[in-house]
C-alpha positions, 0 to 999 in steps of 0.5 A: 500500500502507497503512503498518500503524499504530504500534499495530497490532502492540503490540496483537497481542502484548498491549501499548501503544505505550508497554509495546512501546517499552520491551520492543524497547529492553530486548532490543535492549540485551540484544542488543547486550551479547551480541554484543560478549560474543560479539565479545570472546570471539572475540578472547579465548576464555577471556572471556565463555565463556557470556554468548552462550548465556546471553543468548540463554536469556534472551531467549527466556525473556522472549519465550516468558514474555510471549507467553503472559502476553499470551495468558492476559491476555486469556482471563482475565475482568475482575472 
């Protein structure tokens, strides 16, 4: 079985090796934020009581946001 290349899937959503890069480490951040929101508000429910929801708001957002920019950047003609 062939490994897939470092550009193949960046290229399905629309972006360079480098823009994805960028992109999976600022959610990965993210994620990681929330989940120690969410950890510290389990020990202390008082804390963070809508950092969790709010992030995960986020992320879709800017998943659901770019997935339909990369969508629209290519059905839009270059001049």
């Amino acid at each position: 079985m062939a490994l897939p290349s470092f550009t193949e899937h960046p290229a399905a959503v629309g972006e360079s090796y480098a823009e994805h890069m960028h992109t999976a480490s600022w959610f990965g951040w993210q994620m990681l934020l929330g989940a120690g929101a969410c950890f510290v508000h389990a020990l202390l429910p008082f804390l963070f009581t809508r950092t969790g929801s709010a992030k995960i708001a986020l992320l879709h957002d800017r998943m659901v946001a770019n997935r339909v920019k990369a969508t629209n950047r290519h059905l839009v003609p270059a001049e």
